[in-house]
LOBA-291257 format. One record per residue (C-alpha): residue in one letter; residue number from 1; y, x, z. Coordinates in Angstrom, 2 decimals. Example, Ala and Ser with C-alpha at 12.3 -4.5 7.8 and 13.67 -1.06 7.14 Angstrom:
residues 2
+------+-----+---------+---------+---------+
! code ! pos !       v !       u !       w !
+------+-----+---------+---------+---------+
!    A !   1 !   -4.50 !   12.30 !    7.80 !
!    S !   2 !   -1.06 !   13.67 !    7.14 !
+------+-----+---------+---------+---------+
END
This chain:
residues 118
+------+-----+---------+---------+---------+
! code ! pos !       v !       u !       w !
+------+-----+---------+---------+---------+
!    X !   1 !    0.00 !    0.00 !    0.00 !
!    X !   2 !    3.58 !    1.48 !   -0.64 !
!    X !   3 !    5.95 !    1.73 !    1.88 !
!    X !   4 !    8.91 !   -0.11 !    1.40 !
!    X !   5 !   11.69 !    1.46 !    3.43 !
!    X !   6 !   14.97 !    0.11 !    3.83 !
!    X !   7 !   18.46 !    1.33 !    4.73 !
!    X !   8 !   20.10 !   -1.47 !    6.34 !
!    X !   9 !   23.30 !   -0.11 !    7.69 !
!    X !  10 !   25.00 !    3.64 !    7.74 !
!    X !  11 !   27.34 !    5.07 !   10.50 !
!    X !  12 !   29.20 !    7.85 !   10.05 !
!    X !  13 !   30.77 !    8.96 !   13.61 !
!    X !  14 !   33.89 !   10.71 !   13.87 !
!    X !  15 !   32.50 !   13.73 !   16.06 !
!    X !  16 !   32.09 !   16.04 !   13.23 !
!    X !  17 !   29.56 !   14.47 !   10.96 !
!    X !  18 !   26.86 !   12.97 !   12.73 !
!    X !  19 !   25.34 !   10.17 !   10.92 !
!    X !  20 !   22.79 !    7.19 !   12.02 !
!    X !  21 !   20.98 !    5.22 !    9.28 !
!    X !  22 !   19.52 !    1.95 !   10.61 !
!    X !  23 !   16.00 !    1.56 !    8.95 !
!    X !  24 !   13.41 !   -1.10 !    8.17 !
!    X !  25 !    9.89 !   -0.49 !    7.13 !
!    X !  26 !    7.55 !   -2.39 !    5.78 !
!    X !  27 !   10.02 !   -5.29 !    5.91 !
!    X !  28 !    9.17 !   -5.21 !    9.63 !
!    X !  29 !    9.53 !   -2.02 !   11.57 !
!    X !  30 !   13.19 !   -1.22 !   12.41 !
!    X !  31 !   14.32 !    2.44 !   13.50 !
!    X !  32 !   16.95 !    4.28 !   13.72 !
!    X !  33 !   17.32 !    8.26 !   11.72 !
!    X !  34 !   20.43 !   10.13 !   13.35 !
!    X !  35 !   20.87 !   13.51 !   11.78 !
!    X !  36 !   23.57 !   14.94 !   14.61 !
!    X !  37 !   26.95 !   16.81 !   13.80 !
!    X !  38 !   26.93 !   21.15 !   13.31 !
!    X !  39 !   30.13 !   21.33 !   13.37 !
!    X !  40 !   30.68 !   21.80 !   16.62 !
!    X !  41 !   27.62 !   24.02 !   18.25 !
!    X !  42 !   28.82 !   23.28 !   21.95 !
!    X !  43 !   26.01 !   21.86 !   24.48 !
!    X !  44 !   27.57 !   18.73 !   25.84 !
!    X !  45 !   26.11 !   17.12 !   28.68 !
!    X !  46 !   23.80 !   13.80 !   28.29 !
!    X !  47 !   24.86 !   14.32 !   24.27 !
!    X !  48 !   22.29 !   15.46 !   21.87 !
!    X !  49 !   21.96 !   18.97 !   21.22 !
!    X !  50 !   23.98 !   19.92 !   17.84 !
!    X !  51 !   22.34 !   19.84 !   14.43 !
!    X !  52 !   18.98 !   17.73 !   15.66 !
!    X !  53 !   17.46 !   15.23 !   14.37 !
!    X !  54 !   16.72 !   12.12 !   15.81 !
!    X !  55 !   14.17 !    9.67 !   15.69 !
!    X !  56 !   15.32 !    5.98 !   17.95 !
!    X !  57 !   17.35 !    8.53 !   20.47 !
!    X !  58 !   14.59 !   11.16 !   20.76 !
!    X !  59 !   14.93 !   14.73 !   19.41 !
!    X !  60 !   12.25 !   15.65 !   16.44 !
!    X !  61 !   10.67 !   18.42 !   16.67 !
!    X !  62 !   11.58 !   21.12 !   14.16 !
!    X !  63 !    9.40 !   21.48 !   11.17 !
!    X !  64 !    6.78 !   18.95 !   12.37 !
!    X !  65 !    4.58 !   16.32 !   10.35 !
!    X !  66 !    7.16 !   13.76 !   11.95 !
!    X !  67 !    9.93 !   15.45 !   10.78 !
!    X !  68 !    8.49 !   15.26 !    7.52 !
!    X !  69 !    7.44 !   12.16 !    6.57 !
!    X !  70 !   10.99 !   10.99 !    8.56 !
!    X !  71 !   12.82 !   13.18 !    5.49 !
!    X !  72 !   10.29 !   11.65 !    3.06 !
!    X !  73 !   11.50 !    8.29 !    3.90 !
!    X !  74 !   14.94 !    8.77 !    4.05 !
!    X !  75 !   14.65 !   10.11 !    0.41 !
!    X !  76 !   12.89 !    7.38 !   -1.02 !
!    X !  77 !   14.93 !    4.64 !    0.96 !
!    X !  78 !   17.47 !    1.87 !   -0.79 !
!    X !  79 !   20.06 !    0.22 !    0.33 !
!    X !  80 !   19.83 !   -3.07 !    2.09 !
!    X !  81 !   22.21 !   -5.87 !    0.94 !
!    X !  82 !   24.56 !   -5.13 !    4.13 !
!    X !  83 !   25.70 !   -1.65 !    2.08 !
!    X !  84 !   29.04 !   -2.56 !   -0.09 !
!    X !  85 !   28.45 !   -1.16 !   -3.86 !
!    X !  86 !   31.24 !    0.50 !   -3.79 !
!    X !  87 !   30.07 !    2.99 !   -0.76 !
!    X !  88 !   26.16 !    3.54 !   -2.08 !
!    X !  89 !   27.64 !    6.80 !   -4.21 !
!    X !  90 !   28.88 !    8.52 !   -1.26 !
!    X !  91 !   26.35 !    7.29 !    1.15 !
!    X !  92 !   23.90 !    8.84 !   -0.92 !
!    X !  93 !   25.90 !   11.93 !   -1.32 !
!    X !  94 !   26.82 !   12.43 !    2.57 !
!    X !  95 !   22.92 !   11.43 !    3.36 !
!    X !  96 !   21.58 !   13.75 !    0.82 !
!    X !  97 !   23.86 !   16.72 !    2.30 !
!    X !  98 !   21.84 !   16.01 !    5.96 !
!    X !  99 !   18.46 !   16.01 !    4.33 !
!    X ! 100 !   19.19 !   19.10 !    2.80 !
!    X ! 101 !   20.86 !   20.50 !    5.59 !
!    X ! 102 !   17.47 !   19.78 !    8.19 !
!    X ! 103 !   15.19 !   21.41 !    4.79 !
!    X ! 104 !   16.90 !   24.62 !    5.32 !
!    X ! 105 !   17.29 !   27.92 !    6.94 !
!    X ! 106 !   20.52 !   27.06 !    8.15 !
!    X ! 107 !   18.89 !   24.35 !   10.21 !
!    X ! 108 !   16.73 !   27.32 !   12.01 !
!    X ! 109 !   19.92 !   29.10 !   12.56 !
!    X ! 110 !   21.49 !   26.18 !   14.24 !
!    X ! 111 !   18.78 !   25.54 !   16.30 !
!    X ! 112 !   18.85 !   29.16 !   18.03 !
!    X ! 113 !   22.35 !   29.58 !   18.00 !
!    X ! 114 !   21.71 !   25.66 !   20.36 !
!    X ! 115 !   18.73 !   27.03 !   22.46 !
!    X ! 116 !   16.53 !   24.18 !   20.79 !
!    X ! 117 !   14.27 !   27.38 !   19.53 !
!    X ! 118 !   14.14 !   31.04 !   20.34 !
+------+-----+---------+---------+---------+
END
């Protein structure tokens, strides 16, 4: 059976670029992705740690089969009927930056520069 995944909303926080897509699979299973800001690599309590990625509030491990087929998803999503026309372009853009940003070596960097690996 092929997964139908869903993008029903997008928000784009004014902290430096961390973005939450609100997801439906299936037609059924709701989640939320949150690929977090790297602009700013401070530790700030009770926020998550800079450059994760998130899976319903919880960090994903780096590299993992989770953090895979999350990525998989995201690339293969569409747009739910919430998402004006006129925004899908960028969307797609901005979203397609974070994908690409948690595929590579930059995202290792991050991560030790944040103490999420050694």
């Amino acid at each position: 059976m092929k997964k139908i995944v869903i993008i029903e909303d997008v928000h784009c926080w004014m902290d430096g670029g961390t973005i939450t897509l609100k997801m439906k699979k299936n037609e059924s299973l709701l989640y939320d992705v949150e690929f977090v800001q790297k602009v700013s690599l401070t530790n700030r309590e009770k926020l998550p740690l800079p450059g994760s990625l998130l899976l319903n509030n919880e960090e994903v491990e780096i590299r993992s089969a989770l953090e895979t087929e999350i990525l998989s998803e995201v690339k293969v999503a569409e747009f739910g009927v919430k998402i004006v026309a006129r925004e899908k372009e960028l969307l797609k853009k901005i979203i397609s930056e974070a994908v690409e940003f948690i595929e590579s070596e930059d995202y290792i960097e991050v991560a030790k520069k944040v103490g999420r690996i050694k």
